[in-house]
MIKOLBA-134038 format. One line per 4 residues: number of its first residue (from 1); for each residue x, y, z of C-alpha. Coordinates in steps of 0.2 Angstrom, whole numbers, plus 5000, padded with zeros to 4 digits. Layout:
% MIKOLBA-134038
NUM) X/Y/Z | ...
END
This chain:
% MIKOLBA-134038
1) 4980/4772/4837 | 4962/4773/4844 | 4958/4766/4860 | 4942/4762/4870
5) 4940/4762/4890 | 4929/4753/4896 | 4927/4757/4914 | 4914/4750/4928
9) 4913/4762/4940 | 4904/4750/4953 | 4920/4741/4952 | 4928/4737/4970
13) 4943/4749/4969 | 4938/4761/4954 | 4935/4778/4957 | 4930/4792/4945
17) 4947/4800/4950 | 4956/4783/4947 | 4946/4783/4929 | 4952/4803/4925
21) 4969/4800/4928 | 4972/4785/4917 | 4962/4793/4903 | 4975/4808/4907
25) 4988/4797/4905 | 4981/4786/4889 | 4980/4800/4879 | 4996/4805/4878
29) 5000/4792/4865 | 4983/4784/4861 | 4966/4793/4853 | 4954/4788/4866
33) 4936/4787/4869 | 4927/4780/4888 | 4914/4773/4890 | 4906/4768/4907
37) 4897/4752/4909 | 4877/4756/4917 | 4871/4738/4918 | 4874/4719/4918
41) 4881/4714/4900 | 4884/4733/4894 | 4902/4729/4894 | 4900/4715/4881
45) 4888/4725/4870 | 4904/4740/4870 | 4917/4726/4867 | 4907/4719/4851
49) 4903/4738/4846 | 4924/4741/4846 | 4926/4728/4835 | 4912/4731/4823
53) 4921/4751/4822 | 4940/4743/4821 | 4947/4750/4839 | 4964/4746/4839
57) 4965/4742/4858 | 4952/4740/4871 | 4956/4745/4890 | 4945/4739/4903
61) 4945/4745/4921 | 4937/4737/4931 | 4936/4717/4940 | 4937/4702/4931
65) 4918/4703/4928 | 4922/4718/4919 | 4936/4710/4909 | 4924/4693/4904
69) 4910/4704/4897 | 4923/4714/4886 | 4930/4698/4879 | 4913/4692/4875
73) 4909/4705/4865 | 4925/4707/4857 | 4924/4690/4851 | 4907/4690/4848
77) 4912/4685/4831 | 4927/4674/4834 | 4945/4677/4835 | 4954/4685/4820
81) 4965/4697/4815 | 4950/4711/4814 | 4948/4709/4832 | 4954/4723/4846
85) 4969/4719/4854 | 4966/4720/4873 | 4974/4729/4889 | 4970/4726/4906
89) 4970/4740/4922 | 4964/4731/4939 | 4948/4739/4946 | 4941/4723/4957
93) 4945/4714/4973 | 4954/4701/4964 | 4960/4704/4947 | 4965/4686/4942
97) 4968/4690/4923 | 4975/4706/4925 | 4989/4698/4939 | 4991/4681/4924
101) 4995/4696/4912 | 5010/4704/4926 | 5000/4717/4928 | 5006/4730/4942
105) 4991/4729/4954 | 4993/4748/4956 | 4981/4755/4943 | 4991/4770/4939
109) 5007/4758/4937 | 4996/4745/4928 | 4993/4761/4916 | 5011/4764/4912
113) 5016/4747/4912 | 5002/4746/4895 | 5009/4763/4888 | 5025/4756/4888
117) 5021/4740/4879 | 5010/4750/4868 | 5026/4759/4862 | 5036/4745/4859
121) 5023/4732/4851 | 5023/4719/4866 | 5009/4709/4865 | 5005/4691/4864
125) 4989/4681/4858 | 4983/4669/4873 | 4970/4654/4874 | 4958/4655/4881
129) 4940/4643/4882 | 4922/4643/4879 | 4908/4637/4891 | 4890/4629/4889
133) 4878/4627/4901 | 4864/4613/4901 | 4848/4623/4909 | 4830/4625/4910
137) 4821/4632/4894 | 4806/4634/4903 | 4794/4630/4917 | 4785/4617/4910
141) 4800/4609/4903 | 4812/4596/4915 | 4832/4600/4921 | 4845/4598/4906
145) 4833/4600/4890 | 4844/4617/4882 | 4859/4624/4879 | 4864/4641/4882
149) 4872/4649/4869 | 4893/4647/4870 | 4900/4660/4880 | 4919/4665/4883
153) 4930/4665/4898 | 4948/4672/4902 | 4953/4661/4916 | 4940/4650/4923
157) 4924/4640/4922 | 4916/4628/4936 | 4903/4619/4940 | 4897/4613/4958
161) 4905/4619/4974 | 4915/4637/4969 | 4900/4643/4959 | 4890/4642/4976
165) 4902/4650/4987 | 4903/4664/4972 | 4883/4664/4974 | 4885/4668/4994
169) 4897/4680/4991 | 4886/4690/4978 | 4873/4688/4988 | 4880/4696/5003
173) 4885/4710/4993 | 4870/4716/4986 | 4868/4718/5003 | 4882/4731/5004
177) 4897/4720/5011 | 4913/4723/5003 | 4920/4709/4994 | 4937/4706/5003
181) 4946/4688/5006 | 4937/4686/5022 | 4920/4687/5013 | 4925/4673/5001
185) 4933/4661/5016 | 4917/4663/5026 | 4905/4660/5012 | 4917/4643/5006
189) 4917/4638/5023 | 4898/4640/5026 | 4895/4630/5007 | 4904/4618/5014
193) 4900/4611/5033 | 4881/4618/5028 | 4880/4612/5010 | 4873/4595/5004
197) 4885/4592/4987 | 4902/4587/4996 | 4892/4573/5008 | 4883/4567/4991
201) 4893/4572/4976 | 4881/4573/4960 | 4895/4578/4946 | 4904/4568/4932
205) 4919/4573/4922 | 4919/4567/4905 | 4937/4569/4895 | 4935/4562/4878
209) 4944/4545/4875 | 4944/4542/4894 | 4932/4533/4907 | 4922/4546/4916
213) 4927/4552/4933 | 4910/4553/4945 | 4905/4557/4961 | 4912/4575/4961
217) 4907/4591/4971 | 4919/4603/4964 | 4925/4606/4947 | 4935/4617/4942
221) 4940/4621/4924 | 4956/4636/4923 | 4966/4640/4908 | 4978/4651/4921
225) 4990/4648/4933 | 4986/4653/4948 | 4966/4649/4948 | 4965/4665/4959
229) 4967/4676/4974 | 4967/4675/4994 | 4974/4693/4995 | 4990/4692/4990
233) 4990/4672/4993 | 4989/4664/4977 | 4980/4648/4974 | 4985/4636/4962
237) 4974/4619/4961 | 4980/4617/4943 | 4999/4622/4943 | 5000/4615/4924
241) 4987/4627/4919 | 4992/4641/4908 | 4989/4653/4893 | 4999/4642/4881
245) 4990/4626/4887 | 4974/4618/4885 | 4963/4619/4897 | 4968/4611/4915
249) 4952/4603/4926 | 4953/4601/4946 | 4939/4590/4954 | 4934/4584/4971
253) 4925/4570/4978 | 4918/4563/4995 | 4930/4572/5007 | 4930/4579/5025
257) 4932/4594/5034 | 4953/4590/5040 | 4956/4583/5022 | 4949/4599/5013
261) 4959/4610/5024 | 4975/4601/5020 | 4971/4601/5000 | 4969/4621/5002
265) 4984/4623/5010 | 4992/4614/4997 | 4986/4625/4983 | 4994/4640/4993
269) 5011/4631/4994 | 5027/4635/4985 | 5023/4613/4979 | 5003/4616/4974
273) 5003/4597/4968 | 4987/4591/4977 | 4985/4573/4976 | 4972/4561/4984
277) 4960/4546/4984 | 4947/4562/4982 | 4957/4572/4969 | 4954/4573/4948
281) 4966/4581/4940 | 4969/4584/4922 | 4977/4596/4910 | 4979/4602/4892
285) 4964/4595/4887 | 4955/4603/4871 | 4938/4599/4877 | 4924/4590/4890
289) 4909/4590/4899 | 4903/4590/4916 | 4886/4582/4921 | 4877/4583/4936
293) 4864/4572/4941 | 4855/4587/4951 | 4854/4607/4949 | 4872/4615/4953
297) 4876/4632/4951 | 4888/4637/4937 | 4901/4651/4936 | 4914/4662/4923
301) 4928/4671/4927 | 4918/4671/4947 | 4902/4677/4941 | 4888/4665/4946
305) 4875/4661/4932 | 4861/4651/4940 | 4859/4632/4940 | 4863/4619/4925
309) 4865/4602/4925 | 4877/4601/4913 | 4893/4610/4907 | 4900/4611/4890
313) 4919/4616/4891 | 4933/4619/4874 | 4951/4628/4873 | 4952/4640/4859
317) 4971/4641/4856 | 4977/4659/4851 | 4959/4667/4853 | 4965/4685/4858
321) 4980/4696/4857 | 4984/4706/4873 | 4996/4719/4879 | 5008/4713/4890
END
């Protein structure tokens, strides 16, 4: 069976040592090639190369970042049968698709864990979803005029409030900080006492066949259960989210600081069912848009991709077969 790694070595918790022991490990039963990712959107441009040359199974180490870009380029040409089957070893700070799968959050485990399922055929095809975002084309031409070309995700898409606090976040780490759980409650708690979208919420839900739902600041579109990670705290604004589901849609309107705080401690509970005047909630939906009256930042799979006014958002059931 040929096999491709595809490793980021300026993931949070990869190191070359990490990388030369899976590799070890991998190619006792698999014939495997590496490759290393050198810049943004290398891993996509790898994962579409696999699948051109018929890899059998891509492994990616690295974050979710890592993990987004491979898919992309995996299914570059759409899902099939000629399409690489995928395994996951966690290399970020979070690792939300790897933890969905069961993943081990050990590496070396994660490693074995995949070897074993390798050797007795056990994987699964999972849905996953497709983003477009309404943006600029140019300088000379106004907010929401072009479409970027649709782009896949394994686990989430947003629009509005998280795409800013993944902004901060990103931004504080070019600057060398580590990307750790305090990072992200910091930069979510900055975004939102110092931003101006919760105070006057720009965004509107559109779900086919239903009246639109307006005056959001967050939206958040998840196809997992849960959304992601505070440490080993999970967070789950979508409890019926979940890889043989549609996609799942968590909004929020008008709302102060009191009422936030008790919404996020719901999500962390053992009952994440968060209910409210201020709360939209929907799930197993095929498709639908978000529109914002102003520039918001979008986001997928927690990496930021600028301002858009609009988002495009579809399940594709079955997309992808992964080891689990």
């Amino acid at each position: 069976m040929r096999a491709l790694l595809v490793a980021n070595p300026a993931a949070t918790t990869t190191t070359a040592k990490v990388r030369d022991v899976l590799v070890r490990a991998l190619s006792s039963d698999l014939k495997v090639d590496v490759a290393e990712t050198t810049h943004r959107g290398h891993a996509r441009e790898l994962g579409e190369q696999a699948t051109a040359d018929g890899i059998d199974v891509v492994v990616t180490l690295g974050g979710d970042g890592t993990v987004n870009e491979t898919v992309d380029g995996l299914l570059a040409g759409g899902p099939g049968t000629h399409v690489p089957a995928l395994a996951v070893v966690p290399g970020g700070s979070t690792n939300v698709f790897s933890r969905a799968l069961g993943r081990s959050r050990d590496p070396v485990e994660a490693t074995a864990e995949i070897l074993d399922s390798l050797r007795a055929g056990r994987t699964r095809r999972v849905s996953l979803g497709t983003a477009s975002a309404q943006v600029a084309v140019g300088t000379d031409i106004a907010w929401g005029t072009g479409w970027t070309p649709p782009r896949w995700f394994v686990f989430s898409a947003g629009l509005g409030f998280d795409a800013d606090v993944i902004r901060r976040v990103e931004e504080q780490r070019a600057r060398g900080r580590r990307s750790t759980g305090g990072l992200y409650v910091r930069a979510g708690t900055r975004a939102f006492l110092t931003g101006p979208d919760r105070r006057r919420p720009a965004m509107t839900v559109h779900v086919p066949g239903e009246p639109p739902r307006e005056d959001l600041f967050l939206c958040l579109v998840s196809n997992v259960n849960p959304w992601t990670y505070l440490g080993h705290r999970a967070i789950a604004p979508s409890p019926e989210a979940g890889f043989d589901n549609g996609l799942a849609v968590f909004g929020l309107g008008r709302l102060g600081a009191v009422r936030m705080i008790s919404h996020l401690r719901t999500t962390m509970s053992d009952r994440p069912e968060v209910r409210g005047r201020a709360v939209h909630r929907r799930h197993d939906l095929a498709e639908l848009t978000v529109t914002a009256s102003r520039p918001q930042g979008w986001q997928l799979d927690g990496d930021h991709l600028g301002p858009a006014t609009a988002l495009r958002v579809r399940s594709v059931p079955s997309a992808l077969e992964v080891v689990v």
